[in-house]
PQR file of N, CA, C, O and H, with PARSE charges and radii, in Angstrom:
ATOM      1  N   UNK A   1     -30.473  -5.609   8.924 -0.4000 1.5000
ATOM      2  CA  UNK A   1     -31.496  -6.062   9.843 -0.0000 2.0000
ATOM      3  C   UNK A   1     -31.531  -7.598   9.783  0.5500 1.7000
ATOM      4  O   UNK A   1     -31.285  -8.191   8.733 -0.5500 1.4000
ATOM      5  N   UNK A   2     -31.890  -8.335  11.113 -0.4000 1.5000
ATOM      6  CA  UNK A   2     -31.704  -9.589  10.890 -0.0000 2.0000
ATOM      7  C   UNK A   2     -32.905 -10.258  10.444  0.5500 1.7000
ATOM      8  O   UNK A   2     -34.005  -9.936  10.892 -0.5500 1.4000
ATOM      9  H   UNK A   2     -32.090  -7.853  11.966  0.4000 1.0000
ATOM     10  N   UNK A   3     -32.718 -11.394   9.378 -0.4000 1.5000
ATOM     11  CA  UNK A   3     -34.073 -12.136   8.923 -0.0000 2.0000
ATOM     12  C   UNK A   3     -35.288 -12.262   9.315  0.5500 1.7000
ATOM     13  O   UNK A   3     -36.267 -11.962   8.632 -0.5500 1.4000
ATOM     14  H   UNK A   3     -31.824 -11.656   9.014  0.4000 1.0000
ATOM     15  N   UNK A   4     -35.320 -12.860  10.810 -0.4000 1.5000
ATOM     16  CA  UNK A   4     -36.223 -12.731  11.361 -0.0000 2.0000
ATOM     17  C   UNK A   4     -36.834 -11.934  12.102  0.5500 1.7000
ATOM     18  O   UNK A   4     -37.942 -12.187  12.574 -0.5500 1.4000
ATOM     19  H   UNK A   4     -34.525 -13.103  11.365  0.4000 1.0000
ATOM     20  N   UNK A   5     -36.104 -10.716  12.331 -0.4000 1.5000
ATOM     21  CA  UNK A   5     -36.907  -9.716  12.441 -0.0000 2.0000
ATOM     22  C   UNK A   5     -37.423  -8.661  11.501  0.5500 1.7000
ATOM     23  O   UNK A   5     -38.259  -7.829  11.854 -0.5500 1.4000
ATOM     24  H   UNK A   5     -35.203 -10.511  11.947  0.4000 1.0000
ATOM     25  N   UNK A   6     -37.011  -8.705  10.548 -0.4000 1.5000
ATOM     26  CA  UNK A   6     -37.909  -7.969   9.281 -0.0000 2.0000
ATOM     27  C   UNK A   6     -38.977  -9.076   8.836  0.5500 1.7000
ATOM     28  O   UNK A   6     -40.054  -8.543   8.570 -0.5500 1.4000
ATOM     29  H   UNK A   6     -36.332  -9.381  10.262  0.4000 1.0000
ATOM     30  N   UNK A   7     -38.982 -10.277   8.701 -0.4000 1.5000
ATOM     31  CA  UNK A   7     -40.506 -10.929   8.874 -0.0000 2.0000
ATOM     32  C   UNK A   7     -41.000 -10.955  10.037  0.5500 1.7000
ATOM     33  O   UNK A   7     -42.063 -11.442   9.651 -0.5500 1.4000
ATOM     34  H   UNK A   7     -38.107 -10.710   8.917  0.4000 1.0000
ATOM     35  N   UNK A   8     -41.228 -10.800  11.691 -0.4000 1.5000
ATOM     36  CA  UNK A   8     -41.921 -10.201  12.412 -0.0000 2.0000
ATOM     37  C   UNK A   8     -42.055  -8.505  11.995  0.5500 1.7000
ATOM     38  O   UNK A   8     -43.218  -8.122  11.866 -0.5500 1.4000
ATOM     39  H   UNK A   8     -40.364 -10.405  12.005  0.4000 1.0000
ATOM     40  N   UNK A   9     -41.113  -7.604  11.806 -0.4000 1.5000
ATOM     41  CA  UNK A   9     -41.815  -6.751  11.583 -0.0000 2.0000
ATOM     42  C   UNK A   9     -42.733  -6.270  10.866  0.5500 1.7000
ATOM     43  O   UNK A   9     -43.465  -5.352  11.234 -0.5500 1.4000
ATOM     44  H   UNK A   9     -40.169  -7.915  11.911  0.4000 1.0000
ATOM     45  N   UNK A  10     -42.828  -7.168   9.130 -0.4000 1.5000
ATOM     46  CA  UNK A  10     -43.926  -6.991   8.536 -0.0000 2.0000
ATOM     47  C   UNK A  10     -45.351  -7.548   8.757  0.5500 1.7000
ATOM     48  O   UNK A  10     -46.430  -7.257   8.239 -0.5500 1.4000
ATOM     49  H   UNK A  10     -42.233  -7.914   8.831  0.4000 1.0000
ATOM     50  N   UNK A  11     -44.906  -8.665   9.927 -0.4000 1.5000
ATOM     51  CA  UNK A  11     -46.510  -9.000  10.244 -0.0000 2.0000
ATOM     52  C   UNK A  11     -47.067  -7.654  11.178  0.5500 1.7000
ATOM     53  O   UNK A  11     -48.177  -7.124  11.139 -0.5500 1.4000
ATOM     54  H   UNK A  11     -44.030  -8.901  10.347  0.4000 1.0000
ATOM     55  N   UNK A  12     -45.961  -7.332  11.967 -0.4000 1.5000
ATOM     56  CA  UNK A  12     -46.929  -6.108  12.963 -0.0000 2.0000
ATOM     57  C   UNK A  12     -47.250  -5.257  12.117  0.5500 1.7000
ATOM     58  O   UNK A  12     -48.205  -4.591  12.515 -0.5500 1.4000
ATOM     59  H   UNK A  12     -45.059  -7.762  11.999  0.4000 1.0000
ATOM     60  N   UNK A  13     -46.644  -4.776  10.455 -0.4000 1.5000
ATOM     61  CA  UNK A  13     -47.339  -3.763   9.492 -0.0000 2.0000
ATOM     62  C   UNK A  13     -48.309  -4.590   9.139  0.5500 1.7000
ATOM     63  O   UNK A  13     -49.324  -3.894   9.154 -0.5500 1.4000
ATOM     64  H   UNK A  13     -45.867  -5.317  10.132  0.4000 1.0000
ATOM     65  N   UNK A  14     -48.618  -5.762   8.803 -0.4000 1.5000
ATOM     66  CA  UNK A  14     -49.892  -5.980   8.266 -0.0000 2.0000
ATOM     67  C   UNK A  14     -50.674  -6.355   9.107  0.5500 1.7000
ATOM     68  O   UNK A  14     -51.742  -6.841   8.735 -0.5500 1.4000
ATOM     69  H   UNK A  14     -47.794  -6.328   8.791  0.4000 1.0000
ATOM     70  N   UNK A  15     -50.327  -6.223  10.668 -0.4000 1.5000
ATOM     71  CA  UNK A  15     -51.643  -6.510  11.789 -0.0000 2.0000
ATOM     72  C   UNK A  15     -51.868  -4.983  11.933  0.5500 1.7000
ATOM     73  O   UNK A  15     -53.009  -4.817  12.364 -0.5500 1.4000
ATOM     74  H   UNK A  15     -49.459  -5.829  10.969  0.4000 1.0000
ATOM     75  N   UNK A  16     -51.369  -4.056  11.785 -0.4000 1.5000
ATOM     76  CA  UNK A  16     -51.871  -2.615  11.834 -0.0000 2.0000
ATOM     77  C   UNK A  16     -52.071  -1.973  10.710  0.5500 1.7000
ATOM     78  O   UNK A  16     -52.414  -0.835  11.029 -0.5500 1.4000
ATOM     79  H   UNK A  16     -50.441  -4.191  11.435  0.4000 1.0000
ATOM     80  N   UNK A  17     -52.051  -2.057   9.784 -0.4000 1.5000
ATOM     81  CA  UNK A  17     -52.835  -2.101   8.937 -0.0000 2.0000
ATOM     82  C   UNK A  17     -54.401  -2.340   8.693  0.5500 1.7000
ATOM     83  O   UNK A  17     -55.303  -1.632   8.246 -0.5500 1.4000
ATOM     84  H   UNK A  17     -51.773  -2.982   9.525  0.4000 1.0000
ATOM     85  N   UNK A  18     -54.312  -3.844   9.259 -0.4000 1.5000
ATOM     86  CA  UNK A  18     -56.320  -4.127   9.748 -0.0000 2.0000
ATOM     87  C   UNK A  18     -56.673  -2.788  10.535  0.5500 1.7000
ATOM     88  O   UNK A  18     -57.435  -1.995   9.981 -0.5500 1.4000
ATOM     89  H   UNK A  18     -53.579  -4.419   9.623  0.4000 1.0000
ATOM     90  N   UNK A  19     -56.174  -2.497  11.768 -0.4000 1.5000
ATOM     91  CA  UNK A  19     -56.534  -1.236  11.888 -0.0000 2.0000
ATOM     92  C   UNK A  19     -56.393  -0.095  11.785  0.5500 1.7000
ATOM     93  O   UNK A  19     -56.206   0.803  12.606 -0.5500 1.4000
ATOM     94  H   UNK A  19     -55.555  -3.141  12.218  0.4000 1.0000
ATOM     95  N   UNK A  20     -56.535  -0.142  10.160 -0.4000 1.5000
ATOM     96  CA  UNK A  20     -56.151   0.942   9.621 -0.0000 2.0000
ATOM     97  C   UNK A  20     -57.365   2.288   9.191  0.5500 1.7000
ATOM     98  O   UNK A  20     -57.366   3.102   8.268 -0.5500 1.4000
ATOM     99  H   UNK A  20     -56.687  -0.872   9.493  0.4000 1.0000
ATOM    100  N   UNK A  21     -58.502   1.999  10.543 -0.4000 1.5000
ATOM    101  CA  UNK A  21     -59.711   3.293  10.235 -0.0000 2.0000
ATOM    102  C   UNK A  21     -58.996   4.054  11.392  0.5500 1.7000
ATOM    103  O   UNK A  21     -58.879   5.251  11.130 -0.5500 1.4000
ATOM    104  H   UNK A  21     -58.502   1.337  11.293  0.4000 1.0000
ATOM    105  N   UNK A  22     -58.454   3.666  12.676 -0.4000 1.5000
ATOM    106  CA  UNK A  22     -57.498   3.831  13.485 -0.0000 2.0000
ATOM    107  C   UNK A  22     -56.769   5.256  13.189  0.5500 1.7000
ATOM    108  O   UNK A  22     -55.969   5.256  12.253 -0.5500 1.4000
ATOM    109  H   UNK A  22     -58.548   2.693  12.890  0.4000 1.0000
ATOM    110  N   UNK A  23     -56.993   6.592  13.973 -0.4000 1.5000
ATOM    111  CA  UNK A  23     -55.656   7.838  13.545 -0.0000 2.0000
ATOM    112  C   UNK A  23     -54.289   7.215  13.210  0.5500 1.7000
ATOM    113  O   UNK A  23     -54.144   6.124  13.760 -0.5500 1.4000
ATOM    114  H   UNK A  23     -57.643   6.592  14.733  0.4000 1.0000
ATOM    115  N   UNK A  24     -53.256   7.610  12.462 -0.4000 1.5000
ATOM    116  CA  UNK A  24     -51.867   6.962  12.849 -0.0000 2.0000
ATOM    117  C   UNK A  24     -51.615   5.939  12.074  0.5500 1.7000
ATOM    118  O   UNK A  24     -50.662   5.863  11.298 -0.5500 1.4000
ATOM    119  H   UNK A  24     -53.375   8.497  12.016  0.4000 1.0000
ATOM    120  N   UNK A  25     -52.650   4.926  12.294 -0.4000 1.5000
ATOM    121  CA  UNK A  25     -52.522   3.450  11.397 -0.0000 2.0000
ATOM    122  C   UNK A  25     -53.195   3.603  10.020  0.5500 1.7000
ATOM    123  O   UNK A  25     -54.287   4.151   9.873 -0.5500 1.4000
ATOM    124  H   UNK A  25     -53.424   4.987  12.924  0.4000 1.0000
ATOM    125  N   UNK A  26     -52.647   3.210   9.279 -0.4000 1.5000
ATOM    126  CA  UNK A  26     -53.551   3.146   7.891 -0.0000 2.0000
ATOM    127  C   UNK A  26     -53.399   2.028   7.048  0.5500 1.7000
ATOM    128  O   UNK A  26     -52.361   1.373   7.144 -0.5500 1.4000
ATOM    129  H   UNK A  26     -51.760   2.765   9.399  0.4000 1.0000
ATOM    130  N   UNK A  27     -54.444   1.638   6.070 -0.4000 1.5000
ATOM    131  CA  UNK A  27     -53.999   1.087   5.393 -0.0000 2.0000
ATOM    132  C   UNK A  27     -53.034   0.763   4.321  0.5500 1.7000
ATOM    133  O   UNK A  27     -52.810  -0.245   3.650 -0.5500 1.4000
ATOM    134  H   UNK A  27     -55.288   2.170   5.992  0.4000 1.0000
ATOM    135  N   UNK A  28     -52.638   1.715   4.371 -0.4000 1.5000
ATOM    136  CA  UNK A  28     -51.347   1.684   3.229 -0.0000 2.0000
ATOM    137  C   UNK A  28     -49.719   0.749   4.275  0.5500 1.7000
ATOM    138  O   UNK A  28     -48.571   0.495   3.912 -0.5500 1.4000
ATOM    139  H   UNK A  28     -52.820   2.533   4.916  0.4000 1.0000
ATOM    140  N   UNK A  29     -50.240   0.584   5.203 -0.4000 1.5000
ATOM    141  CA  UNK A  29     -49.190  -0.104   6.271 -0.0000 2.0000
ATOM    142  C   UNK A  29     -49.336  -2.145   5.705  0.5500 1.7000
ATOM    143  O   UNK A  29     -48.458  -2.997   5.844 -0.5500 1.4000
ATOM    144  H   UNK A  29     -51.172   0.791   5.499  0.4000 1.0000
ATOM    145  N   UNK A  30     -50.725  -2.322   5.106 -0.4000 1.5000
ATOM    146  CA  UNK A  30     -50.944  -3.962   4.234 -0.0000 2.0000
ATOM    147  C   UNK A  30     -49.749  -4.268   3.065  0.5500 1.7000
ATOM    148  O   UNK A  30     -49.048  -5.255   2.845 -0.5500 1.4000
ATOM    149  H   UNK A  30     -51.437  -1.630   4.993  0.4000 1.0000
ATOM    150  N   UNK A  31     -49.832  -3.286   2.595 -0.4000 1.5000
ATOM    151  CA  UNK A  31     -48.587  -3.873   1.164 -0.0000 2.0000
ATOM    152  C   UNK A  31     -47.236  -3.711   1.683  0.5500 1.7000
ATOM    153  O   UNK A  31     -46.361  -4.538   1.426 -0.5500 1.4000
ATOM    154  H   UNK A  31     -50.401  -2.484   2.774  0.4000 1.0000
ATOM    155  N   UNK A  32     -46.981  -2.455   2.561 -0.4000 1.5000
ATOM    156  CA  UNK A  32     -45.898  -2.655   3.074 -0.0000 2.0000
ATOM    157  C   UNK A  32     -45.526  -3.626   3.879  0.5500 1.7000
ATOM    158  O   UNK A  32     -44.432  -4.106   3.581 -0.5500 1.4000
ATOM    159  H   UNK A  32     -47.691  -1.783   2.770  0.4000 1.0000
ATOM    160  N   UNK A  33     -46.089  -4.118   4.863 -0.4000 1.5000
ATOM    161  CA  UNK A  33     -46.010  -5.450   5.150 -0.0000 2.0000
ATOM    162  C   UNK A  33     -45.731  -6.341   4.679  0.5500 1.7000
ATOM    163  O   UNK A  33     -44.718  -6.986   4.950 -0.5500 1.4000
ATOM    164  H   UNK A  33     -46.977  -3.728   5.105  0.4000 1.0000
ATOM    165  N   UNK A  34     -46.478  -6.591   3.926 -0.4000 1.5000
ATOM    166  CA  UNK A  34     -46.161  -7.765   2.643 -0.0000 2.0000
ATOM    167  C   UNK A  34     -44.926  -7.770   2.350  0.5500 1.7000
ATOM    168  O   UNK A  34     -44.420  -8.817   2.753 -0.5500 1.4000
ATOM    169  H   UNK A  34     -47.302  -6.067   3.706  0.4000 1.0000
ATOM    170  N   UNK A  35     -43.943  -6.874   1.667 -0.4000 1.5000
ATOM    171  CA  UNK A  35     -43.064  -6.703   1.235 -0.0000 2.0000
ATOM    172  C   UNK A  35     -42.081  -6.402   1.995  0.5500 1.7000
ATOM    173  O   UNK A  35     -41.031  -6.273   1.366 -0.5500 1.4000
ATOM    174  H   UNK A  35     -44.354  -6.023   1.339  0.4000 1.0000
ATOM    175  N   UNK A  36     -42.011  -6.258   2.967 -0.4000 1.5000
ATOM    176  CA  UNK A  36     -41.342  -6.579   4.243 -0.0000 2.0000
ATOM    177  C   UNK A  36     -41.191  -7.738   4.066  0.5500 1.7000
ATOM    178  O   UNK A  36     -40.150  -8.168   3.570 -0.5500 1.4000
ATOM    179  H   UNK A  36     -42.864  -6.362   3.479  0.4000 1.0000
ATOM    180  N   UNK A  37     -42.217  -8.540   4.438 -0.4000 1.5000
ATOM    181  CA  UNK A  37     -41.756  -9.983   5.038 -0.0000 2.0000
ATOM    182  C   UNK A  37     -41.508 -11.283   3.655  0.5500 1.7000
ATOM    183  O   UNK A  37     -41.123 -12.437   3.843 -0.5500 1.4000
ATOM    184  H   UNK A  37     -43.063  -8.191   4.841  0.4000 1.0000
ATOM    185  N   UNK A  38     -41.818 -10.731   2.479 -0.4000 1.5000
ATOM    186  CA  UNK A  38     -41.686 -11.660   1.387 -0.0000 2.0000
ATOM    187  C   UNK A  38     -39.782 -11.076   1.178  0.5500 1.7000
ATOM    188  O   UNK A  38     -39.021 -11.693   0.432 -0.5500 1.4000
ATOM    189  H   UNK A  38     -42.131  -9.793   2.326  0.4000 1.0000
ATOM    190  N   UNK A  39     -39.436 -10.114   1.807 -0.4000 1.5000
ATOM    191  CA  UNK A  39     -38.053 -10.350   2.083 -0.0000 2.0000
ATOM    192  C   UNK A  39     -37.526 -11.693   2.368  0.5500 1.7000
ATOM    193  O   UNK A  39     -37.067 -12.434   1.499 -0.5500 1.4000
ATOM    194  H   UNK A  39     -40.055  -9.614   2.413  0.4000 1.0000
ATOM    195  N   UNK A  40     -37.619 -12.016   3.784 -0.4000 1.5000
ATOM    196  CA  UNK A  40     -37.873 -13.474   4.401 -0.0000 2.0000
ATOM    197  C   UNK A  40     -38.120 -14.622   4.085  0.5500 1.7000
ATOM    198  O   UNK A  40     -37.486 -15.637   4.374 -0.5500 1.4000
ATOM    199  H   UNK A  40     -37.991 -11.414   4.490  0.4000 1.0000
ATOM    200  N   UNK A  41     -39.401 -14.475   3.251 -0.4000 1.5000
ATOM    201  CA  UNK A  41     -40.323 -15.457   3.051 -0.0000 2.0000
ATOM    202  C   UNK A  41     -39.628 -16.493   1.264  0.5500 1.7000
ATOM    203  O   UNK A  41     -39.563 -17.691   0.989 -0.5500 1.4000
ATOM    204  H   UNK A  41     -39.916 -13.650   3.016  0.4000 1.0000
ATOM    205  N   UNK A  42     -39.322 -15.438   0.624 -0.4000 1.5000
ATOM    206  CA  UNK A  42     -39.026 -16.123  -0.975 -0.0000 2.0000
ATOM    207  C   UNK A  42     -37.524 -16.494  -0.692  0.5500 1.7000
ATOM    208  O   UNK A  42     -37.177 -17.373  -1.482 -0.5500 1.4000
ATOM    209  H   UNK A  42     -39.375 -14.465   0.847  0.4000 1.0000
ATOM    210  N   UNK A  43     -36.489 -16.117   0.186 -0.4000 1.5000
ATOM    211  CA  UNK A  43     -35.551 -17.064   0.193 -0.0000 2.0000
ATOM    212  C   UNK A  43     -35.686 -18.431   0.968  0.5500 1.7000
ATOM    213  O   UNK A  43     -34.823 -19.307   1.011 -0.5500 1.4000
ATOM    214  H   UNK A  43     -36.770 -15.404   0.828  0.4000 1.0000
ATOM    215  N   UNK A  44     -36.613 -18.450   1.421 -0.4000 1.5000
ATOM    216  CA  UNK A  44     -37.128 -19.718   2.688 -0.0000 2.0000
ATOM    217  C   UNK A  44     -37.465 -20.497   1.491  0.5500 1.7000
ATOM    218  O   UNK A  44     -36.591 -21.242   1.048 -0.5500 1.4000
ATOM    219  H   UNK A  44     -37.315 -17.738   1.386  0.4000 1.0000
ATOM    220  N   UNK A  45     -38.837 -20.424   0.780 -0.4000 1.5000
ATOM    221  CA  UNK A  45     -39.096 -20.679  -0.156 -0.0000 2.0000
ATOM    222  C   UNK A  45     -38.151 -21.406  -1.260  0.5500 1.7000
ATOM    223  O   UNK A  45     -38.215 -22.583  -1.614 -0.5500 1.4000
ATOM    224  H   UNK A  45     -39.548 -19.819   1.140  0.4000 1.0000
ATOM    225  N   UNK A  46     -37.286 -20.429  -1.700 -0.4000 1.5000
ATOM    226  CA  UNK A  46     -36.266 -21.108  -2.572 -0.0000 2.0000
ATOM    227  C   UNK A  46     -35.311 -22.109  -2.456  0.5500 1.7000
ATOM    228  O   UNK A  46     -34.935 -22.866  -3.351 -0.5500 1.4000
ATOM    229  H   UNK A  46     -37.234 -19.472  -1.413  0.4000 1.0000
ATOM    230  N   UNK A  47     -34.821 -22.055  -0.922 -0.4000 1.5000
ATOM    231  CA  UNK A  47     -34.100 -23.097  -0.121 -0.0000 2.0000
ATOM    232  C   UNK A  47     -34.594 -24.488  -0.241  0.5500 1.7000
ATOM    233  O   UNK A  47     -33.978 -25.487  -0.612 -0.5500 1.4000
ATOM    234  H   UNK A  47     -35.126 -21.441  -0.195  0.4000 1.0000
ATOM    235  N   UNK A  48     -36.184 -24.324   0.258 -0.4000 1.5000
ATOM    236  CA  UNK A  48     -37.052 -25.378   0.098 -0.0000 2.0000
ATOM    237  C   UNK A  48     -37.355 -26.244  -0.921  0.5500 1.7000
ATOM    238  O   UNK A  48     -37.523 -27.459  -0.826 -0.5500 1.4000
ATOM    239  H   UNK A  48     -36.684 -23.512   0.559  0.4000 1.0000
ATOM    240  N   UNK A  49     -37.440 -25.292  -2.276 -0.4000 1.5000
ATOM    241  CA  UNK A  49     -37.439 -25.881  -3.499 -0.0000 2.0000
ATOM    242  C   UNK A  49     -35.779 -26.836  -3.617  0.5500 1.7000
ATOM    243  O   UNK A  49     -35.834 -28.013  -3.972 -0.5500 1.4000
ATOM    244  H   UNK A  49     -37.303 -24.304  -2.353  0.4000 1.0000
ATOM    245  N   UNK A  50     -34.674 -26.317  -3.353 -0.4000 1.5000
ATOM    246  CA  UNK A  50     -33.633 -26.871  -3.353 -0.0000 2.0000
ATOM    247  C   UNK A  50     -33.612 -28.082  -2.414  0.5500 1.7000
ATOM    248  O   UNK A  50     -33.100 -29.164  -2.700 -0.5500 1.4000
ATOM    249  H   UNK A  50     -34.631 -25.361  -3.065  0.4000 1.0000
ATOM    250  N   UNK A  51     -34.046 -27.869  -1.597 -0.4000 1.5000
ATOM    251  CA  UNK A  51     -33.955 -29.149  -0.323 -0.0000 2.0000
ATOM    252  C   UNK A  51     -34.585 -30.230  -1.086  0.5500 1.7000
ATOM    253  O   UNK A  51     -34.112 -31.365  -1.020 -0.5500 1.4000
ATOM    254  H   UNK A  51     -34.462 -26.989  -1.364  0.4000 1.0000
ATOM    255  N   UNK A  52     -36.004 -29.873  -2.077 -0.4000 1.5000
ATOM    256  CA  UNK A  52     -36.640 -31.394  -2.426 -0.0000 2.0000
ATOM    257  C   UNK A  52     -36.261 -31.902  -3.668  0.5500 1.7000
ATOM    258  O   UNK A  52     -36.721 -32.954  -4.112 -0.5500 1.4000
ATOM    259  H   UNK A  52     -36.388 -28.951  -2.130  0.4000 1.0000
ATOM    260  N   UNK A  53     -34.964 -30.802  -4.597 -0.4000 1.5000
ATOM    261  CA  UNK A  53     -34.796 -31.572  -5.569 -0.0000 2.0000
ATOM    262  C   UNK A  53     -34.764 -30.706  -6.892  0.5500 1.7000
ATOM    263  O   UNK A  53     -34.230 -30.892  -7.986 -0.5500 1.4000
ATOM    264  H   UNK A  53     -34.590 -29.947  -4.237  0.4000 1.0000
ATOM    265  N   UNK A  54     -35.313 -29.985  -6.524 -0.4000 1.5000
ATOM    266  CA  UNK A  54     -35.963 -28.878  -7.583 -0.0000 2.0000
ATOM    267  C   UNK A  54     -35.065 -27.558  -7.687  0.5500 1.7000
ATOM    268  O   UNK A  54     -34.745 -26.876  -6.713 -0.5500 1.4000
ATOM    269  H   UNK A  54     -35.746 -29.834  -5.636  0.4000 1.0000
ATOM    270  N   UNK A  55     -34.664 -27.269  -9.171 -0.4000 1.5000
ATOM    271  CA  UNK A  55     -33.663 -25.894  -9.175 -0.0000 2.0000
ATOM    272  C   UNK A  55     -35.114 -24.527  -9.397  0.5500 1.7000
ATOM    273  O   UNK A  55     -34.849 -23.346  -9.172 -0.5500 1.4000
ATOM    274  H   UNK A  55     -34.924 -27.822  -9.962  0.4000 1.0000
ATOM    275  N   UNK A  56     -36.346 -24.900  -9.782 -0.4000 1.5000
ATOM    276  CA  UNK A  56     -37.173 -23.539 -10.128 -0.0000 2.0000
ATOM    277  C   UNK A  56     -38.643 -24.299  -9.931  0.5500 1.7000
ATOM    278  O   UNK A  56     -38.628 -25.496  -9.646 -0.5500 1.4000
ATOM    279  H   UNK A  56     -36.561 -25.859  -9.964  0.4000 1.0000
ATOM    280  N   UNK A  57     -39.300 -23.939 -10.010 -0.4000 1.5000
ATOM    281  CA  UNK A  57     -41.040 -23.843  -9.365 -0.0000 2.0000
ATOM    282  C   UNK A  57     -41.400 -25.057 -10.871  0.5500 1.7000
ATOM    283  O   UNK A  57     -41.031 -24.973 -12.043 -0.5500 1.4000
ATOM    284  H   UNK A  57     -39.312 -22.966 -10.242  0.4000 1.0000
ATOM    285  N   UNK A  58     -41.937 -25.718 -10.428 -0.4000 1.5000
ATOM    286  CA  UNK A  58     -42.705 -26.464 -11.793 -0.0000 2.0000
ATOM    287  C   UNK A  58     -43.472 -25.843 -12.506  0.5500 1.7000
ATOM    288  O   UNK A  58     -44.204 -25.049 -11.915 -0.5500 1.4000
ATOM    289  H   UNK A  58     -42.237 -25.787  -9.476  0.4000 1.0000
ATOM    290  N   UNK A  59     -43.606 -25.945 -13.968 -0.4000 1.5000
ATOM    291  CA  UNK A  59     -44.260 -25.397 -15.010 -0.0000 2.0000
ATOM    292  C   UNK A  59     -45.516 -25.318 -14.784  0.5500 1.7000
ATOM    293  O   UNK A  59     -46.095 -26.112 -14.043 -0.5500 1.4000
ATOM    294  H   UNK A  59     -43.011 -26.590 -14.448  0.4000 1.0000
ATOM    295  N   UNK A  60     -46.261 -24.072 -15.570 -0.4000 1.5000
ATOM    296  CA  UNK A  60     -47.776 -24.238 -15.372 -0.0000 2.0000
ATOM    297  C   UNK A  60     -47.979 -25.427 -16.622  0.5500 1.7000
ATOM    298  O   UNK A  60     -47.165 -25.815 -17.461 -0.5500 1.4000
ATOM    299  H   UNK A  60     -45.791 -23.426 -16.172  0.4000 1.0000
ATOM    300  N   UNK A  61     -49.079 -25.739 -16.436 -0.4000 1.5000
ATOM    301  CA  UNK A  61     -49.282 -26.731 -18.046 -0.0000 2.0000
ATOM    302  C   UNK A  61     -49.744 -24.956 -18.845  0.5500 1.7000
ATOM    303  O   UNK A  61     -49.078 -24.405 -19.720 -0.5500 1.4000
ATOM    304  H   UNK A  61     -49.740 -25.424 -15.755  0.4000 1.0000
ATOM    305  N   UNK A  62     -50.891 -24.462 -18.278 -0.4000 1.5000
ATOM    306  CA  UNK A  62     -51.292 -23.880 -19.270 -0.0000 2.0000
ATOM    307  C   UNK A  62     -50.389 -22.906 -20.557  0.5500 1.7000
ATOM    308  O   UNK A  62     -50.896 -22.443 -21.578 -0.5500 1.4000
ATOM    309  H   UNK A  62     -51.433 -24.910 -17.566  0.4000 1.0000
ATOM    310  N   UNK A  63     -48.891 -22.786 -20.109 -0.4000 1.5000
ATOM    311  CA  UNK A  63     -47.885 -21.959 -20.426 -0.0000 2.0000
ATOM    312  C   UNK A  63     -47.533 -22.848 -22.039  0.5500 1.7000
ATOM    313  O   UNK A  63     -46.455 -23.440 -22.020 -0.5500 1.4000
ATOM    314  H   UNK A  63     -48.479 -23.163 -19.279  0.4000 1.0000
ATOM    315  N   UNK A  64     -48.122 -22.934 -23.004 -0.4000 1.5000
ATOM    316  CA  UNK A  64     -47.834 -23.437 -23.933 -0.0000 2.0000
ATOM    317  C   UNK A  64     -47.415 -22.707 -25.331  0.5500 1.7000
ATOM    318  O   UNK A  64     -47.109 -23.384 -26.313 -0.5500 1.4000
ATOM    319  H   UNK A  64     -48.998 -22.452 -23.019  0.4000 1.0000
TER
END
């Protein structure tokens, strides 16, 4: 499936989802969504980190 359409398709699971009191629609259609589109979303993400310089996410401080 191509990139950008598995992140549009998980937004239409997590816009139907909201109506999920709805016959048919439910809420269990929110996490799937999610995870749909964080397909998409965490390699965008990671690219980004690479574009500014960065090989991994900066440290928390509190991680001691």
């Amino acid at each position: 499936m191509p990139p950008g359409l598995r992140l549009v398709l998980g937004l239409l699971l997590i816009g139907g989802g909201i109506l999920g009191f709805l016959p048919i629609l439910g809420f269990w259609m929110i996490p799937l969504g999610v995870a749909v589109a964080m397909l998409d979303l965490v390699p965008l993400y990671r690219a980004a980190l690479r574009r500014a310089g960065r090989t991994k996410p900066p440290a928390d401080p509190d991680d001691r």
